[in-house]
C-alpha positions in Angstrom: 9.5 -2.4 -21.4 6.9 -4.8 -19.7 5.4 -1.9 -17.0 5.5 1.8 -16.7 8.5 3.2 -15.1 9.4 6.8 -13.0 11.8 9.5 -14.9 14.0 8.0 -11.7 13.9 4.6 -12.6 14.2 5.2 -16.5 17.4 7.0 -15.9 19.0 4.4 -13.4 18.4 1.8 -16.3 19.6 3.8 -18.8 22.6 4.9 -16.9 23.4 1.2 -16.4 23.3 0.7 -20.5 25.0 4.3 -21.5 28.3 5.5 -19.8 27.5 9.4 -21.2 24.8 10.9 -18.8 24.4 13.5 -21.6 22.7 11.2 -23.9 20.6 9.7 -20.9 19.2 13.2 -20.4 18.9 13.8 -24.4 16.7 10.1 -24.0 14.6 11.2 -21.3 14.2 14.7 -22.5 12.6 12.8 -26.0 10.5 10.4 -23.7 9.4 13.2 -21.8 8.4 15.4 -25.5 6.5 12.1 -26.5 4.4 11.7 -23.2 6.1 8.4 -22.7 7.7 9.3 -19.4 5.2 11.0 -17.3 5.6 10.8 -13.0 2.1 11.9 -12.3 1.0 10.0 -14.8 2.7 6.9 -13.3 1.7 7.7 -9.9 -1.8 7.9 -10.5 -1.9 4.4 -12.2 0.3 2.6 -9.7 -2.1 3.9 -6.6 -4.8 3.0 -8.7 -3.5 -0.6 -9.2 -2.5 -0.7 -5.7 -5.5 0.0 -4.0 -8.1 -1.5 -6.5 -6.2 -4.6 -7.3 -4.0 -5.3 -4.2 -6.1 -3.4 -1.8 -2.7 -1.2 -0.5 -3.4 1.7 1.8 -2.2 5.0 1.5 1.0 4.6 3.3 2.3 1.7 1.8 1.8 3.3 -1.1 3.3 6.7 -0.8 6.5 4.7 0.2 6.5 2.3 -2.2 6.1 5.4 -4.8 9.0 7.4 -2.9 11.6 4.4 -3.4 10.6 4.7 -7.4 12.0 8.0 -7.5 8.4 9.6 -7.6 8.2 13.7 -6.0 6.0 13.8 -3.3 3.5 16.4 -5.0 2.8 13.8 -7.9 2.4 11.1 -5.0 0.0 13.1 -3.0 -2.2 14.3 -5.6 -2.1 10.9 -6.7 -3.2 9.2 -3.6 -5.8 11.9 -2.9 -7.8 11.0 -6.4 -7.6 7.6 -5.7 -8.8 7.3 -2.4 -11.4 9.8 -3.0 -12.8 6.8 -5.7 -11.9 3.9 -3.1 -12.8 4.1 0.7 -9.8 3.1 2.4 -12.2 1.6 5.4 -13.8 -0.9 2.7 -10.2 -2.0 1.8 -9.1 -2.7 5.0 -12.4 -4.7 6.0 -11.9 -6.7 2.7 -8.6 -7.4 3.1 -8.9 -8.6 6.9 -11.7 -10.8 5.9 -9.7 -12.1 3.0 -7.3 -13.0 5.9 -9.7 -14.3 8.7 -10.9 -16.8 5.6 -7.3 -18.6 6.1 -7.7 -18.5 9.8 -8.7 -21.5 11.6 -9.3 -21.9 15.4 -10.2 -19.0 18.1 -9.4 -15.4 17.7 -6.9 -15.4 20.8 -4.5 -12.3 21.1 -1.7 -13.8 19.5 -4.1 -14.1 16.0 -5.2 -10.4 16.9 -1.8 -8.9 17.0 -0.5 -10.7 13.8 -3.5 -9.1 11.6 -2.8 -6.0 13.3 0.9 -6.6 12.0 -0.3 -7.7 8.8 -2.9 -4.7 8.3 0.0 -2.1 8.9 2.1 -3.6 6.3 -0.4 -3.0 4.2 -0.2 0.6 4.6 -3.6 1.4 6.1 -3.9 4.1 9.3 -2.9 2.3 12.9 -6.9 4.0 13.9 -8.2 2.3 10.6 -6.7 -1.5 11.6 -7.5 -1.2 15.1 -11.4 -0.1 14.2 -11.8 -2.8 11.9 -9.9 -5.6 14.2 -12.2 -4.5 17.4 -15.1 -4.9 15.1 -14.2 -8.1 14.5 -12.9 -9.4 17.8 -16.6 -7.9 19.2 -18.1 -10.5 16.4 -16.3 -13.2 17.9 -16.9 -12.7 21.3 -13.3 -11.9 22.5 -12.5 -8.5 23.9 -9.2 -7.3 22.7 -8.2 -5.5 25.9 -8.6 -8.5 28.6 -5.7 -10.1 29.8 -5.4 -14.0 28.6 -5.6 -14.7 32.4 -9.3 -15.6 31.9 -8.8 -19.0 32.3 -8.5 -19.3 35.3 -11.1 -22.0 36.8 -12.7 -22.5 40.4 
């Protein structure tokens, strides 16, 4: 196969290919024996990838691990060893200034809000984005928490 797969996944293909479930399990019994088919093993290498090459967080992540079939003890440990390696702050920094690169005119609220949006999808810590978006909207002169009625003139 082109990637690594979960035990969950390997059996949903080979289920799909093989009517008797009996030789399915005899397959990823042999897999197993042969250190082919390994979850923590997969987990560990997809956080890595996620967070070093993608620059994920931790929650996006964990879920994206959790619809692959993975247990949640091989995703924790998983995520624990990685982000101990990669500071999750330094991701989201980089990936918002990745982002403010593509932006052009004023930081306005509107802008705000859709990297907010944007950060979260990304999986990192609603305290994480909102740090690293007020340090950047204090950069810029514009102060998340006014209203937009600052316009007004005299």
């Amino acid at each position: 196969m082109r990637r690594a797969h979960s035990v969950f996944e390997m059996r949903r293909a080979l289920g799909r290919r093989c009517a008797e479930s009996a030789l399915v399990e005899e397959e990823l019994a042999r897999l197993r024996s042969q250190n082919l088919l390994d979850d923590a093993r997969y987990a560990r290498e997809f956080a890595r990838a996620r967070a070093a090459v993608r620059r994920q967080g931790r929650f996006r992540i964990a879920q994206e691990l959790r619809r692959r079939g993975v247990s949640d003890r091989h995703i924790e440990a998983a995520l624990d060893e990685v982000f101990a390696a990669h500071d999750e702050a330094a991701l989201v920094r980089q990936r918002l200034e990745r982002k403010l690169r593509s932006i052009r005119g004023p930081l306005d609220e509107r802008r705000l809000a859709s990297l907010y949006r944007t950060l979260l999808r990304a999986g990192f810590s609603p305290d994480q984005v909102r740090t690293a978006i007020n340090s950047v909207a204090r950069n810029a002169q514009f102060d998340p928490e006014s209203s937009t009625s600052s316009d007004t003139s005299e």
